[in-house]
C-alpha atoms as one frame of an Amber mdcrd trajectory, in Angstrom:
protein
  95.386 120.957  69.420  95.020 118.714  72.369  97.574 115.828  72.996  95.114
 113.255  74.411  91.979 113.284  76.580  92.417 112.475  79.831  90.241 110.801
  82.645  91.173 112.110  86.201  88.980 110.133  89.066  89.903 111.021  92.862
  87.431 112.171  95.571  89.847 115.298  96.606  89.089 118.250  94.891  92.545
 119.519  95.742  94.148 116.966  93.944  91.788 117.066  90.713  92.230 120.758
  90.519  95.794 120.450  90.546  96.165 117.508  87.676  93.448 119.043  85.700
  95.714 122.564  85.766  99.428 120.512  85.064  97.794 118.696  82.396  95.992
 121.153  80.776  99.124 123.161  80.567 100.690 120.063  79.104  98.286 120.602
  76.109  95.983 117.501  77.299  92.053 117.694  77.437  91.434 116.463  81.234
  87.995 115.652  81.780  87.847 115.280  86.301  85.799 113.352  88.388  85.217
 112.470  92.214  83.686 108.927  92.011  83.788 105.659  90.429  80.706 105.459
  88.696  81.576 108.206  86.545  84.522 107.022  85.482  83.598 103.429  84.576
  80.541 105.383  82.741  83.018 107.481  80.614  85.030 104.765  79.771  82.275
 102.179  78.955  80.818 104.943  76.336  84.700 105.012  74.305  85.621 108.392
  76.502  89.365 108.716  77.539  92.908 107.922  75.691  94.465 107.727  78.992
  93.133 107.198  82.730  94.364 108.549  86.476  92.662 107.257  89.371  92.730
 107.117  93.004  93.208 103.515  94.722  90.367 104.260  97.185  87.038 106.626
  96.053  83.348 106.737  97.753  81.936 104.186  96.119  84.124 101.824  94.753
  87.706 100.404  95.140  89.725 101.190  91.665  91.120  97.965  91.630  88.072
  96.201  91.521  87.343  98.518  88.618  90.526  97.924  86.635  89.495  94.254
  85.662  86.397  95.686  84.098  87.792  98.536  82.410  90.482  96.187  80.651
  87.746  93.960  79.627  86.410  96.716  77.617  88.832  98.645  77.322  92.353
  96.404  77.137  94.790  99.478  75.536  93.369 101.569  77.969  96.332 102.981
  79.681  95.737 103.595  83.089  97.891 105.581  85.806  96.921 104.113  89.404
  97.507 106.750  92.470  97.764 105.862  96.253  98.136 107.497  99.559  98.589
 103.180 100.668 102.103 103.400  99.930 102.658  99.204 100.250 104.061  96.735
  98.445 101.327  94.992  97.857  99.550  98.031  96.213 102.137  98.598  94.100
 101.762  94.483  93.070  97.821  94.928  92.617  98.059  97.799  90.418 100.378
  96.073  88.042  98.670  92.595  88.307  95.199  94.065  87.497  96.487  96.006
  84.030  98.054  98.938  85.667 100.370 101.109  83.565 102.473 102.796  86.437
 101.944 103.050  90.377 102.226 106.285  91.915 102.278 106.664  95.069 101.071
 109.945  97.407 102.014 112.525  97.106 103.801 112.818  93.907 105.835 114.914
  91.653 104.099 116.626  88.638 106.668 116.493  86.162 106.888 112.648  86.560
 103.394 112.259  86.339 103.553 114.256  83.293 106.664 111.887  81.902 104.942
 109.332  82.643 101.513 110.212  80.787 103.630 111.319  77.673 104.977 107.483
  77.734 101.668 105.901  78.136 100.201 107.770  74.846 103.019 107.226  72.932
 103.300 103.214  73.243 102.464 100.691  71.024  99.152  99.376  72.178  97.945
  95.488  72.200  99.491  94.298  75.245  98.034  91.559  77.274  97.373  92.692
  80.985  99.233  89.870  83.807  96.858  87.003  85.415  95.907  87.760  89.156
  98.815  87.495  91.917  98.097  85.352  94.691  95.777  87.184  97.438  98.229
  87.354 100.416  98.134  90.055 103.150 101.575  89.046 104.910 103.356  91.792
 103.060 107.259  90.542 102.531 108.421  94.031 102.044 108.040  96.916 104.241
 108.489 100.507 104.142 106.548 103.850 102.615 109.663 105.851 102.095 110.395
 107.102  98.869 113.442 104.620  98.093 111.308 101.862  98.810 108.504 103.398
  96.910 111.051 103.286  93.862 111.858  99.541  94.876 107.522  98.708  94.325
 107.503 100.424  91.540 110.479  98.063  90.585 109.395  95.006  91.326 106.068
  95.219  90.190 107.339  96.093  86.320 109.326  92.888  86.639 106.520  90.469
  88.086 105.188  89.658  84.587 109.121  88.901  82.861 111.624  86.529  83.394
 114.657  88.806  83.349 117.303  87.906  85.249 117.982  90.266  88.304 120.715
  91.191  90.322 120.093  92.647  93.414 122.729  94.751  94.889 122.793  95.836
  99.038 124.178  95.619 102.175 123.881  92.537 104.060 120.467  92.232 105.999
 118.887  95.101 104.092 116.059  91.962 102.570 117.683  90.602  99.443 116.225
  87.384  99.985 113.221  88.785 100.647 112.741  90.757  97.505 113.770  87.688
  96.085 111.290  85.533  97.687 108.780  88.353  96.489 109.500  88.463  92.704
 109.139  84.602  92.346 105.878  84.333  94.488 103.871  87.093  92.393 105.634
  86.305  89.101 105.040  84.132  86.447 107.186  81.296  87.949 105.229  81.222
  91.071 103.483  78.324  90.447 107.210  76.379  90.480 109.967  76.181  93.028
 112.254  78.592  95.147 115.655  77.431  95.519 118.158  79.846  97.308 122.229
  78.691  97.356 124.366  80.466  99.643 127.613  80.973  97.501 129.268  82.350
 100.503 128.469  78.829 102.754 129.122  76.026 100.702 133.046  74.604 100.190
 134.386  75.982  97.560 135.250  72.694  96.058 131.843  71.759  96.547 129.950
  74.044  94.745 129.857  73.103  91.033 128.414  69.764  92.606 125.914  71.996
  94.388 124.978  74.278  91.375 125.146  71.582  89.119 124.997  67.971  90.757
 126.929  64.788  90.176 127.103  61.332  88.861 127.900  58.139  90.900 131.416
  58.153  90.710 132.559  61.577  89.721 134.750  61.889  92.886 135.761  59.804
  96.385 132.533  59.688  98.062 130.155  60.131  95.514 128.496  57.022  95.919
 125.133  57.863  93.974 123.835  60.211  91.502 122.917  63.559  93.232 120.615
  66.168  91.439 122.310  69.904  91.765 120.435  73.196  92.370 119.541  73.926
  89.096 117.783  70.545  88.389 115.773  70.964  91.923 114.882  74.810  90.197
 113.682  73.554  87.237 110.881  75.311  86.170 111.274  78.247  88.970 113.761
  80.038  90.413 117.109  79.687  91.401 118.446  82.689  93.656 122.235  82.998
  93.743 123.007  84.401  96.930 126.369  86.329  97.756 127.475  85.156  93.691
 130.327  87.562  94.453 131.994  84.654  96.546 131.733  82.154  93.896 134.659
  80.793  92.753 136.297  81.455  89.051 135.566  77.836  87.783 132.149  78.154
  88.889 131.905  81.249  87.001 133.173  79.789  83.893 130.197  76.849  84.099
 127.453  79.451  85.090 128.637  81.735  82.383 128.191  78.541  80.316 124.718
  78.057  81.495 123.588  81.319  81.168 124.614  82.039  77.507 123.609  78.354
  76.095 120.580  77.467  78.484 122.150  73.739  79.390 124.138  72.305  81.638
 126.326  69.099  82.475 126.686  67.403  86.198 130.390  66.934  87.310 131.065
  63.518  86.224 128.395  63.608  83.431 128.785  63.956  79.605 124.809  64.529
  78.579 123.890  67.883  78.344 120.831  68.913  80.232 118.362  71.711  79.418
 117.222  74.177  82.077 114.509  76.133  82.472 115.132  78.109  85.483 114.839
  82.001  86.585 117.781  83.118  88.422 118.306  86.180  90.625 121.811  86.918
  91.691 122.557  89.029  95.062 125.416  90.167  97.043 126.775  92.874  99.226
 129.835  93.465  97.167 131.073  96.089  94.323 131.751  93.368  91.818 132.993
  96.714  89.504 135.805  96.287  92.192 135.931  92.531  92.249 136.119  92.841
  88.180 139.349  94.909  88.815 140.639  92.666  90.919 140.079  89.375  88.789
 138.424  87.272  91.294 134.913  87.663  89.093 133.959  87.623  85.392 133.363
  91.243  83.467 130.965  88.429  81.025 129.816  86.881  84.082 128.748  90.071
  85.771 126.835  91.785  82.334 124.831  88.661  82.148 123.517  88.947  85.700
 123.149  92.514  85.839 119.603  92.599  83.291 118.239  94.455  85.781 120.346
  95.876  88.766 118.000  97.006  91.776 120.026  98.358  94.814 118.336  98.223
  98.122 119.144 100.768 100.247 120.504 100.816 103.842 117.928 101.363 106.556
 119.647 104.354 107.686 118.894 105.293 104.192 115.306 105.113 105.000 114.823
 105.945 108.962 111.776 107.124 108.203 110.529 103.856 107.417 111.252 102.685
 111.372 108.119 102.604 112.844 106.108 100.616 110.300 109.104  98.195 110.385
 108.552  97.750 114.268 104.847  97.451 113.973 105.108  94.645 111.451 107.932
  92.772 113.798 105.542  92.825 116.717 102.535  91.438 114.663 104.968  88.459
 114.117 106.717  87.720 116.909 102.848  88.148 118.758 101.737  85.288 116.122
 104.804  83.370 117.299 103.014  83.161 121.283 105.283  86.325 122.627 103.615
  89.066 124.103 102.792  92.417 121.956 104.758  95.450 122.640 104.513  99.164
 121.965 107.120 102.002 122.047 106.310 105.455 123.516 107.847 108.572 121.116
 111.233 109.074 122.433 111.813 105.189 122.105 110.826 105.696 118.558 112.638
 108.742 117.894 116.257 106.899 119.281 115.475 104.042 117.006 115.190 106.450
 114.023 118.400 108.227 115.059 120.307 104.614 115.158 122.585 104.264 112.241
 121.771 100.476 112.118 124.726  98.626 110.194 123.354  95.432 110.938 119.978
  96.784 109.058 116.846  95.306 109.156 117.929  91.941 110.284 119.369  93.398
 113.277 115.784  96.131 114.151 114.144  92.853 113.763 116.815  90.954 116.299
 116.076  94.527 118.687 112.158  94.061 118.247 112.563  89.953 119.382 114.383
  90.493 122.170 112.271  93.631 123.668 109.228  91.061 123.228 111.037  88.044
 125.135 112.922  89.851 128.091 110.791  92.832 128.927 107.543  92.750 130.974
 106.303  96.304 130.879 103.537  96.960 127.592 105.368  99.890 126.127 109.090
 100.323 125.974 110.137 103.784 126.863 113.523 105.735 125.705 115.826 104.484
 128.582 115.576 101.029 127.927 115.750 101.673 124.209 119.258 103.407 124.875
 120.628 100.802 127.000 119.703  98.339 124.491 121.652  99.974 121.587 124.549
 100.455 123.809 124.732  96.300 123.686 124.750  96.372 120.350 128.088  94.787
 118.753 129.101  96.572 115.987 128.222 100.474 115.827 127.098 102.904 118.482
 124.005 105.183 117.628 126.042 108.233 116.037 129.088 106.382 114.435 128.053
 103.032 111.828 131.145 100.634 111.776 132.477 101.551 115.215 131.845 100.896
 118.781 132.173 103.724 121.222 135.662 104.667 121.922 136.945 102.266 119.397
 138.408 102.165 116.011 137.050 101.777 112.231 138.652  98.118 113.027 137.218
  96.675 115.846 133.817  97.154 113.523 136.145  95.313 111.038 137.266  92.859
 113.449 133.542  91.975 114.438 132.519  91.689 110.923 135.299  88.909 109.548
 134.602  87.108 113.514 130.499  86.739 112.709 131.936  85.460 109.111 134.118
  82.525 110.565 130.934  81.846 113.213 128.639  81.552 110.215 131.593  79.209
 108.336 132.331  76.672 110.459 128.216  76.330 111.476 128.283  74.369 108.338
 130.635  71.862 109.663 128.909  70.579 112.448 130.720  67.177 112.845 133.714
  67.691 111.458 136.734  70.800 110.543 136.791  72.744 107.434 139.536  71.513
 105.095 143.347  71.973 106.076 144.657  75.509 104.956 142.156  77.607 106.915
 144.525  80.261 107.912 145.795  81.156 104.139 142.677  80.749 102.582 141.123
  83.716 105.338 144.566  85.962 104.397 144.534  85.616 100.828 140.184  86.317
 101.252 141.170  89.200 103.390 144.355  90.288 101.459 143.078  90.163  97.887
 139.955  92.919  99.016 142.116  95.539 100.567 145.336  95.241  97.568 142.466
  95.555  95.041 140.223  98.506  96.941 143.660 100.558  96.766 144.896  99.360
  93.459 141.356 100.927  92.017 141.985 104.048  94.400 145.323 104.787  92.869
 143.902 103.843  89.576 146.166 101.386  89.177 149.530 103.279  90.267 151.159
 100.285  92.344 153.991 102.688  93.654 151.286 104.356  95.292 149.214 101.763
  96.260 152.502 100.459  97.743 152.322 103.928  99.604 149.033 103.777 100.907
 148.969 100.162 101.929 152.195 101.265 104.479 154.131  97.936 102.260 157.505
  97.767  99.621 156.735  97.936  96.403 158.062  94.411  95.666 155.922  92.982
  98.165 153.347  94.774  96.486 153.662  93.357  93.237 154.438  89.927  94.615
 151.473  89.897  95.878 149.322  90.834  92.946 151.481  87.847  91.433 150.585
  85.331  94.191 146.965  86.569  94.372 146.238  86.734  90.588 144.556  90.318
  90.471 144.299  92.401  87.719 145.345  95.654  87.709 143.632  97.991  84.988
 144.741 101.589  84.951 142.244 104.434  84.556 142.779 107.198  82.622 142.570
 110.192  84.794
């Protein structure tokens, strides 16, 4: 007895052969065709439990289709395949009643998974309104980790979960960001990103949260905080991992009774706001070292989505090159191209700067070279300039140590720190305040390698035991032991 009946539509005969043989073995009726018209007749005449199509047949797009197929249909589930691995296709198929994306070429037992799940849910929901027609993809990338990102993001479009978006820094966090509040439900509203990471951290409850005339010297009006200037949109928490504990505490606050009060204030306010968290920390690790909330941290993490390294993803290097000379041509430079072995050194790179810095590469090979395509040579001298990795070894330069990488990395930190005091000096302390930022990290990373043994952490850190647990002391970290 048959499972289901299922509708295959794609103009390769290959590829209908082979679904029409994994299905069938999966107990389903498949019923196969090669064009559009077919399908939208088989499904106008009550034909089908379940639909897979092809994006792009002879005749007609599928996603024009889907619209008219949930008007008649609307519990119709329907399983939308691509060779245009994209962002935005993965988008279109959800906004336009989509069940799942998958992209080309794919793995049979998912599909399979994935058709089981479709028959077996409860029926009677409402398909998402139409995202916003916009060709300037944010994301880019065809590789499969990306692929998995799409997929991702377009399941979320429709919800107002919160997210937390894990990844190194300049792998796009604001940018997937960016992208799940302009094609979700809140994009009609505003986008308001806080650096946690560049604001004072005296300052920042008054950010988050704003003030009242007279809450402290030099608050000479009322000021509306982050959340107010959100309302009704989304409020993306960048770097949360360097917010302070009291901040915490109020967020927490927020988060778990939907209202807020300014510093200064006594009138609880409402909110209505989305927010998306990011940082490039292990807050498992900061949570052992009691510099951020365990509560905190399972009320941000709804929905974790990592992004992954570009060196993760080399393969998506080339489309990511193409797409930074489209912009920096729209910005008045001239266009440039890369001949193979260019390419192929590119791919190679190990990139721990990420995307951010092949975009900084792609600027600069626009502005300060006149020759139309960019060969290998200049390619290679141009990563050897490169601060803080050489092609074969991420985190060091050539020759050097796993600490001049470090070195580089806490220098570009202070840079970005005191750009936010333009006309006057961070407060008084500097010094301690970098130590105990510094010192806090590198107790806790081998207080959770030792499990929590402090005579060997003592060991590994090269310090006296005493000093050890002074520190942990001074620095208020907690130190939870793991069973082995």
């Amino acid at each position: 007895m048959p499972n289901g009946h299922i509708i295959v539509a794609d103009d390769d005969a290959a590829i209908r052969t082979v679904l029409n043989q994994a299905l069938s073995r999966a107990g389903y009726e498949v019923r196969s065709t090669g064009n559009a018209a077919t399908l939208w007749r088989w499904v106008a005449q009550g034909e089908g439990d379940l639909v897979i199509t092809d994006v792009v047949m002879p005749d007609e797009n599928a996603f024009d289709l889907l619209p008219r197929i949930k008007r008649v249909r609307p519990d119709l589930p329907i399983i939308v395949m691509s060779a245009q691995n994209t962002f935005m296709t993965a988008i279109r198929a959800s906004e336009r009643g989509a069940y799942e994306y998958l992209p080309k070429p794919f793995d049979l037992k998912e599909l399979t998974a994935i058709v089981g799940r479709a028959l077996s849910r409860p029926r009677g929901n409402a398909a998402p309104g139409a995202p916003p027609e916009n060709e300037d993809i944010p994301l880019v990338g065809r590789s499969p980790a990306m692929q998995e990102i799409y997929r991702s993001l377009a399941r979320l479009m429709p919800t107002d979960l919160t997210v937390m978006i894990t990844g190194e820094s300049g792998t796009g966090k604001e940018l997937v960001a960016r992208a799940l509040h302009d094609y979700g439900r809140r994009r009609s509203g505003p986008f308001v990103p806080v650096n946690m990471a560049a604001i004072p951290r005296d300052l920042i409850e008054s950010e988050l949260f704003g003030h009242e005339k007279g809450a402290f010297t030099g608050a000479t009006a009322r000021s509306a905080g982050r959340f107010e200037q959100a309302e009704g949109g989304t409020l993306f928490l960048d770097e949360i991992g360097d917010m302070p504990m009291e901040a915490q505490t109020r967020l927490l606050r927020v988060l778990q009774q939907g209202e807020y009060t300014t510093v200064g204030g006594r009138v609880p306010i409402k909110t209505n706001v989305r927010i998306i968290a990011a940082t490039n920390k292990d807050l498992r690790v900061s949570i052992q070292q009691g510099i951020f909330r365990e509560d905190l941290f399972f009320r941000l993490n709804v929905v974790p989505l990592r992004l992954p390294a570009l060196r993760e993803r080399s393969e998506d290097v080339p489309d990511l090159v193409r797409h930074f000379f489209v912009l920096v041509e729209r910005e008045g430079l001239t266009r440039k191209q890369l001949d193979g072995d260019a390419m192929e050194k590119l791919k190679r790179y190990r990139w721990p700067g990420n995307v951010r810095e092949l975009e900084n590469l792609v600027r600069r090979l626009a502005a300060l070279y006149p020759q139309e395509t960019i060969t290998g040579p200049v390619i290679e001298a141009e990563l050897d300039t490169l601060p803080l990795a050489a092609p074969a070894q991420a985190g060091t330069r050539k020759g050097g140590t796993e600490s001049e990488g470090l070195s580089a990395a806490v220098e570009r930190h202070l840079s970005e720190y005191f750009s936010h005091y333009r006309d006057t000096l961070p407060p008084p302390g500097l010094y301690h305040r970098v130590l105990r930022e510094i010192e806090g990290p590198l107790i806790g990373a081998a207080l959770a390698a030792t499990r929590g043994n402090q005579i060997r952490a003592a060991e590994l850190l090269g310090v006296n035991r005493n000093t050890l647990r002074k520190k942990v002391r001074d620095l208020d970290l907690q130190v939870f032991r793991t069973p082995r």
